[in-house]
C-alpha positions in Angstrom: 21.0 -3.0 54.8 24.5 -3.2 54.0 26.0 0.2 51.8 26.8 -1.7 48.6 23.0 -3.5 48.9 21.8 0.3 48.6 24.0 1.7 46.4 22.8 -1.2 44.2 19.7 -0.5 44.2 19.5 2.9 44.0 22.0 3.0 40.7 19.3 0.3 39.7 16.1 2.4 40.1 18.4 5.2 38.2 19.0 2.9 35.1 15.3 2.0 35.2 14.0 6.1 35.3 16.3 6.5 32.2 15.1 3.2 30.3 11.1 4.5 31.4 12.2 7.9 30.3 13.5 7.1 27.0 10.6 4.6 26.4 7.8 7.1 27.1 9.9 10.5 26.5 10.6 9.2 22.6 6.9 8.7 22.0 4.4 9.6 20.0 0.6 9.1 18.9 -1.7 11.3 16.9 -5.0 10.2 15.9 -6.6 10.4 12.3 -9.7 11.1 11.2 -10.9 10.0 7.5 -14.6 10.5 6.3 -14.6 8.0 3.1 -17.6 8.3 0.4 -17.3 5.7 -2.4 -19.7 5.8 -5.6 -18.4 3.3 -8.2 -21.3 2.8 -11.1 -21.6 -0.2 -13.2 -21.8 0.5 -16.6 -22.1 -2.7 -19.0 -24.9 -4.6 -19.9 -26.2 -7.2 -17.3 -24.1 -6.0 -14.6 -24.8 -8.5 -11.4 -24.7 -5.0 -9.3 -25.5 -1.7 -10.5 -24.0 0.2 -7.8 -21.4 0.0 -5.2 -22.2 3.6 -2.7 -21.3 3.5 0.8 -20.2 6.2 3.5 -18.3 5.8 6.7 -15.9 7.6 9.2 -12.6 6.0 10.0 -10.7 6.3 13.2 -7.0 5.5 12.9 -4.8 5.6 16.5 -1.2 5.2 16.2 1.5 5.0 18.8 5.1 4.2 18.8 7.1 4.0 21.6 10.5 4.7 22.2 12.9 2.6 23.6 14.3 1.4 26.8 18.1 2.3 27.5 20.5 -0.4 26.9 22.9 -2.9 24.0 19.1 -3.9 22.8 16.3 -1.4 23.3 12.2 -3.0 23.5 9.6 -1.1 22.9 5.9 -1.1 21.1 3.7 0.1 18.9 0.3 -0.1 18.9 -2.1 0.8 15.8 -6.1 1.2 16.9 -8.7 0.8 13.8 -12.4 1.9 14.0 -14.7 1.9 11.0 -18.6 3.2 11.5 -20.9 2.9 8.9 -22.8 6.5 7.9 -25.0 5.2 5.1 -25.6 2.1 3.2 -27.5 -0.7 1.9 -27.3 -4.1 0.9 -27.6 -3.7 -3.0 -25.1 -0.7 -2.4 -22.6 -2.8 -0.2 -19.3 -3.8 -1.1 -17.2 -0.9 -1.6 -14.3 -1.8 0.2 -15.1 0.8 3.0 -17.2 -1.5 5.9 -17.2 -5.5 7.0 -19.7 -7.1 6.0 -21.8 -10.2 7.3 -21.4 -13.6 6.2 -24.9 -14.5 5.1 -27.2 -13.0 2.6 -28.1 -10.3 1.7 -24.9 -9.2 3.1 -25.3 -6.3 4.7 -22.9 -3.9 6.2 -22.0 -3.8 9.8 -22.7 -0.6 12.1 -18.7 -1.0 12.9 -16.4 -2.6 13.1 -12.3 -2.3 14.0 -9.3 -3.9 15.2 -6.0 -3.4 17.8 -2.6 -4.6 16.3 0.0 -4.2 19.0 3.8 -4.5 17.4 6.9 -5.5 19.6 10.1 -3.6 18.8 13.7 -4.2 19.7 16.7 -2.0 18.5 20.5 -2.6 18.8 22.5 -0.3 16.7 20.5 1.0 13.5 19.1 -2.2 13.3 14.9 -2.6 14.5 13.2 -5.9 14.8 9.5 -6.3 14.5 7.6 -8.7 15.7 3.3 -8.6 16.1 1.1 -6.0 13.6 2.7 -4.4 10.5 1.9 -2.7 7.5 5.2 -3.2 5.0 6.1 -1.1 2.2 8.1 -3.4 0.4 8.2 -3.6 -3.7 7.1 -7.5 -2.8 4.7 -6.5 -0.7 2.6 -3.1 -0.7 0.4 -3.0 2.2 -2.7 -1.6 0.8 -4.4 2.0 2.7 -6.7 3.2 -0.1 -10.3 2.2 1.5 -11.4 3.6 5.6 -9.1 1.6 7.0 -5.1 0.0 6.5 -4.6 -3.7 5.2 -2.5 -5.4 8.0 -0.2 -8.3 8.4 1.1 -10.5 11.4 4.6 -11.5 11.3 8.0 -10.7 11.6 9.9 -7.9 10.1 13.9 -7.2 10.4 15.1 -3.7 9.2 19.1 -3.0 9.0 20.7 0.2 8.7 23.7 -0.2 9.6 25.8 1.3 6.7 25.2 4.8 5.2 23.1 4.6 1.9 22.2 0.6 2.7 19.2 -0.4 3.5 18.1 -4.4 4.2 14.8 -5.4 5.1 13.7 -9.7 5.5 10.5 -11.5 7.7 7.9 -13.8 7.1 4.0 -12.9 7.9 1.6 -15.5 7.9 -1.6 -13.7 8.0 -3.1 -10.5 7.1 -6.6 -8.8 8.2 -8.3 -7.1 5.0 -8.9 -3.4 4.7 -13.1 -4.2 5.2 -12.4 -6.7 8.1 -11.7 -7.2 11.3 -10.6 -11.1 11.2 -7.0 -11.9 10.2 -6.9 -15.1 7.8 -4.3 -16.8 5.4 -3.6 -15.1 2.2 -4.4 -16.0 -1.5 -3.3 -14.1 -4.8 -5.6 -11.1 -6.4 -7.9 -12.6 -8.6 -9.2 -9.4 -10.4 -8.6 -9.0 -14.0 -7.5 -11.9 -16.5 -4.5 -13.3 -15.8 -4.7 -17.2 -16.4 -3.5 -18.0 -12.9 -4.5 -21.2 -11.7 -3.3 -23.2 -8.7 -4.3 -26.0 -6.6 -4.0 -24.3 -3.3 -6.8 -21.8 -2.0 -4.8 -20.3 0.9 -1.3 -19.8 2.7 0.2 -19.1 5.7 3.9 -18.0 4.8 5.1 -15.0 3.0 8.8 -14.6 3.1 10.6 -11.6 1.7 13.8 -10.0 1.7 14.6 -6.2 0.3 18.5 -4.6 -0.1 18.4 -1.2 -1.4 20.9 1.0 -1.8 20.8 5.0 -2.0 24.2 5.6 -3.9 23.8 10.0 -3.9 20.7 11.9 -4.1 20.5 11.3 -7.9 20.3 6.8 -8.0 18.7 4.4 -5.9 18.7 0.7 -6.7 17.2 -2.6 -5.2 16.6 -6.0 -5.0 13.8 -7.7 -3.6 12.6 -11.7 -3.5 9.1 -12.2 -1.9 7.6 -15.9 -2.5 4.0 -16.8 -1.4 4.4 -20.6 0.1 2.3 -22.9 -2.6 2.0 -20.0 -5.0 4.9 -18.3 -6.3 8.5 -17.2 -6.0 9.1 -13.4 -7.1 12.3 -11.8 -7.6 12.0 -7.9 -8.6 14.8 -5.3 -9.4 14.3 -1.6 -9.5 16.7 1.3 -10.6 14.9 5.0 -10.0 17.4 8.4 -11.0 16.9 11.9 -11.3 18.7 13.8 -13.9 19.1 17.7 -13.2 18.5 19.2 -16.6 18.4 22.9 -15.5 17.0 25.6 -12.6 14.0 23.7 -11.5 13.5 21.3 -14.3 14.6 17.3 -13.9 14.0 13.9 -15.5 13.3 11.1 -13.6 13.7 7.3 -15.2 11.7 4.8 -12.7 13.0 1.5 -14.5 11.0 -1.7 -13.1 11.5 -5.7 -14.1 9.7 -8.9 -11.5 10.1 -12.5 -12.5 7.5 -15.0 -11.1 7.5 -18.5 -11.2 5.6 -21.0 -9.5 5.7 -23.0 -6.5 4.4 -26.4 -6.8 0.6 -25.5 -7.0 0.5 -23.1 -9.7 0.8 -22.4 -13.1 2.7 -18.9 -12.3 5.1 -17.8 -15.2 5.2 -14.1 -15.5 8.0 -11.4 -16.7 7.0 -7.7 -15.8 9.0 -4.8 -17.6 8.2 -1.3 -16.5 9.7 2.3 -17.2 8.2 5.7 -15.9 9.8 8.1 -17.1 8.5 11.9 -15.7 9.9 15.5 -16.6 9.4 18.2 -14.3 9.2 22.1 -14.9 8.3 24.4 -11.7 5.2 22.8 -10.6 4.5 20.9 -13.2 5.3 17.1 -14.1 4.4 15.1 -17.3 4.9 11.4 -17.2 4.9 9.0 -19.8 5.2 5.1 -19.1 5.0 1.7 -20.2 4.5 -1.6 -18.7 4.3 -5.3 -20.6 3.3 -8.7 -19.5 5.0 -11.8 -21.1 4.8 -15.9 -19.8 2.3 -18.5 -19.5 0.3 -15.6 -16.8 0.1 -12.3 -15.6 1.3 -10.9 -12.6 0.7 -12.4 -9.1 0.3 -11.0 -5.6 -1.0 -10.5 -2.7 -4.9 -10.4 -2.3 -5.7 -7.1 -1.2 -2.6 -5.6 -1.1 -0.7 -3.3 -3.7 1.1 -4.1 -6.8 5.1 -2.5 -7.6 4.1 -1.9 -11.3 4.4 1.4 -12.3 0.5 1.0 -14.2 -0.8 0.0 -11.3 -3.3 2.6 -10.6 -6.9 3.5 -8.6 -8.7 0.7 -10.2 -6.5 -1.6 -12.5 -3.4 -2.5 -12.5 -2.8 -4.0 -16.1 -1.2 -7.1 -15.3 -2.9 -9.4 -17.6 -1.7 -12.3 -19.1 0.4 -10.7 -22.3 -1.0 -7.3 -21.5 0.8 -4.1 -23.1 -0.2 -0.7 -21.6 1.2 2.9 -21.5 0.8 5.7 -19.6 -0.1 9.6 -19.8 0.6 11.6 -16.6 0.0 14.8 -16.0 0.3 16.7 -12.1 0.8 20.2 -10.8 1.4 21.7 -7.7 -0.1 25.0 -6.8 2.6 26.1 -4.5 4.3 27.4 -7.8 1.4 30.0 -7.8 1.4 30.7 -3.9 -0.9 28.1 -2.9 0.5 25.4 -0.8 -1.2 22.3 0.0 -3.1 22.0 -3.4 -2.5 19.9 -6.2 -3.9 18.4 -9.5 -3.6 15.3 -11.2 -4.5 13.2 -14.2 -3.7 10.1 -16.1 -4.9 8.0 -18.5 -3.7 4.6 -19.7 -4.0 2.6 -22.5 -4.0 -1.3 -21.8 -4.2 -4.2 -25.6 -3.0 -8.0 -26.5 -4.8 -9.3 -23.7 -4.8 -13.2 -24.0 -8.1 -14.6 -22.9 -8.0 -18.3 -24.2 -8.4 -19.7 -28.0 -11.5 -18.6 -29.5 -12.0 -15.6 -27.9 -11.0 -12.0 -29.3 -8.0 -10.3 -27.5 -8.7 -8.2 -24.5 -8.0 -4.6 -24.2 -8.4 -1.5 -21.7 -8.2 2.1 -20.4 -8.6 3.9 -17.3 -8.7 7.8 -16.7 -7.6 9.0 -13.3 -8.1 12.5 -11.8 -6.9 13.6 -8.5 -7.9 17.4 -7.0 -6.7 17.7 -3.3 -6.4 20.1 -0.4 -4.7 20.5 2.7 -4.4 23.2 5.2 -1.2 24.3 6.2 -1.7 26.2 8.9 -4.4 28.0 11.5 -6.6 25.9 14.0 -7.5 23.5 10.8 -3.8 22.7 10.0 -3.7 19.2 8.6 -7.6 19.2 7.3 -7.6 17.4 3.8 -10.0 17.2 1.4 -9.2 15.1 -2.2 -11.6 14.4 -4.9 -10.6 11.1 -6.9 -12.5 9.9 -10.2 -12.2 7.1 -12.7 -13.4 6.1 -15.5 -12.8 2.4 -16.7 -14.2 0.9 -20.4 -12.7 -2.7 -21.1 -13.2 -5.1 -24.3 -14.5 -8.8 -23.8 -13.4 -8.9 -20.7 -14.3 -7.2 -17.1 -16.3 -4.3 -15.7 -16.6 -0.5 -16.4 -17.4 1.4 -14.7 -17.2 5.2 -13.3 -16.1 6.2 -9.8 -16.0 9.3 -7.7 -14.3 9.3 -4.1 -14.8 11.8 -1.5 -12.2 11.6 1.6 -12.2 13.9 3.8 -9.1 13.9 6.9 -7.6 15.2 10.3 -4.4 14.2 11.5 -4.1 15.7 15.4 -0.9 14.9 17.4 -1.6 14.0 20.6 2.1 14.0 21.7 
């Protein structure tokens, strides 16, 4: 073998230890455990189900990579999902937490679960995404209140290339449920009253795009269009500052607007204002907000996944066609009396002028949210949470109420 045939390859097999160093020495997984109990109780008259009560322990794997050493770096990410089934029963089913079969009476599974792997290439600041994701984009809120995470498959490009700008654009064309295991197309929420119509049932093409920009520690601002092919285009603006008043005390303004129109099959026409606006003392913080609904329909997005409305909360999300609602928020942190890791909150809103059709009265609602939670901060149980959630929900000529009490219990281990 010649000398420059050897030097070759042995400068080659250097390059490749550094790019399998970097790839595996950057990485990292941890494992999470969540127990889930869900009770949600019907309470009006002829309810078609009295009670929705299920149990189950999740299983949540997540590794990222790093990545290999060159102009572009590839790596992957891999997400593992397991859901088992504790307790439940067909006339109990539907909570959100477990699959469930096809055919009647519907009962849940015994488990089910899913493997999203996620390729990754980086040049610069600048990551590409391609495979599983789970975007937290004002557009498009993946949803991780149930067992398991909502997912998507698609493409995702994030830029970071200049200091305080971010830029974030991709197009998913399915997304896998937080009670399933199957990815399908998407459809709009249907929950609530919000006049939507449309002549499509499914699609297979989200696109979005996101520029926001971090001006100093007190102002962010951004822009973000999402549109839901054969549904809707949505364009949403959001301005959130904190105001330093005094020695721990602060005022932040959380101001929220979204235009939706319609994309050939719909009757989409929708303006949502928003405005949070929350003072903080020590450990305590006292929020006050209001949100309206004005167009031919309420707000549209995503089945299953969350809304960027600042009353979107544990059950509703008062986005109904012409809907005005306001917001009392109350939360304190214990670490202002020596105990870290617990906190405490409560909410109640306040939603009127629904529009449900000529001849029928105008719609109204209100939810009460509390929130007590736990987690250890350190010793052999570090990372053990426990929160308590509960709602109430009472609504006018329109809907369900209903009371609700969730129990999660969770472990996050690193496992490197």
């Amino acid at each position: 073998m010649k000398p420059t045939t050897l030097t070759l390859l042995l400068a080659g097999s250097g390059l490749a230890a550094q790019a399998n160093a970097d790839f595996l020495a950057d990485s990292k997984a941890k494992l999470e455990l969540r127990n889930f109990y869900f009770n949600r109780d019907y309470r009006q008259a002829g309810a078609a189900q009295s009670k929705q009560e299920e149990w189950a322990q999740g299983f949540l794997l997540r590794y990222e990579s790093g990545y290999t050493d060159g102009m572009v770096g590839v790596g992957v990410d891999a997400l593992g999902l397991l859901g088992v089934k504790l307790d439940s029963s067909p006339d109990r089913a539907g909570s959100g937490l477990l699959k469930r079969d096809n055919e009647a009476p519907r009962r849940a599974k015994d488990e089910y679960g899913e493997l999203g792997l996620t390729a990754k290439f980086k040049a610069s600041n600048s990551v590409l995404k391609l495979g599983t994701l789970t975007p937290k984009l004002p557009v498009l809120v993946a949803n991780d209140s149930r067992l398991l995470p909502q997912t998507f498959r698609g493409g995702q490009l994030n830029v970071q290339e200049f200091k305080g700008l971010t830029f974030d654009a991709g197009r998913v064309d399915r997304v896998n449920q937080r009670d399933s295991s199957d990815y399908e197309k998407m459809g709009i929420t249907t929950t609530g009253a919000k006049g939507i119509v449309s002549g499509q049932a499914r699609s297979d093409a989200f696109d979005f795009a996101s520029l926001a920009y971090q001006w100093n520690d007190r102002l962010n601002t951004s822009y973000s269009y999402g549109g839901l092919d054969d549904f809707y285009h949505q364009h949403q603006v959001n301005l959130v500052h904190v105001l330093p008043l005094a020695e721990g005390q602060s005022l932040k303004s959380d101001l929220r607007y979204a235009r939706s129109t319609d994309d050939g099959s719909s009757n989409i026409d929708n303006n949502a204002l928003g405005a949070m606006f929350t003072y903080a003392l020590g450990g305590h913080a006292l929020g006050l907000g209001y949100q309206r609904m004005s167009g031919d329909t309420g707000f549209a997005y995503v089945n299953g996944s969350d809304a960027f409305l600042v009353n979107f909360v544990q059950i509703g999300d008062f986005a109904n066609k012409d809907e005005r609602s306001w917001q009392a928020r109350y939360d304190y942190n214990f670490a202002a009396l020596g105990i870290p890791g617990l906190t405490f909150m409560t909410r109640y809103l306040s939603g009127d002028n629904i529009d449900l059709g000529a001849g029928t009265p105008e719609g109204s609602e209100w939810e009460r949210d509390t929130d007590i939670g736990y987690v250890v901060q350190d010793g052999p149980l570090k990372n053990l949470g426990l929160k308590w959630r509960n709602a109430t929900v009472r609504t006018a000529h329109f809907g369900s109420d209903l009371n609700e009490n969730r129990l999660i219990l969770s472990y996050t281990l690193a496992l490197w």
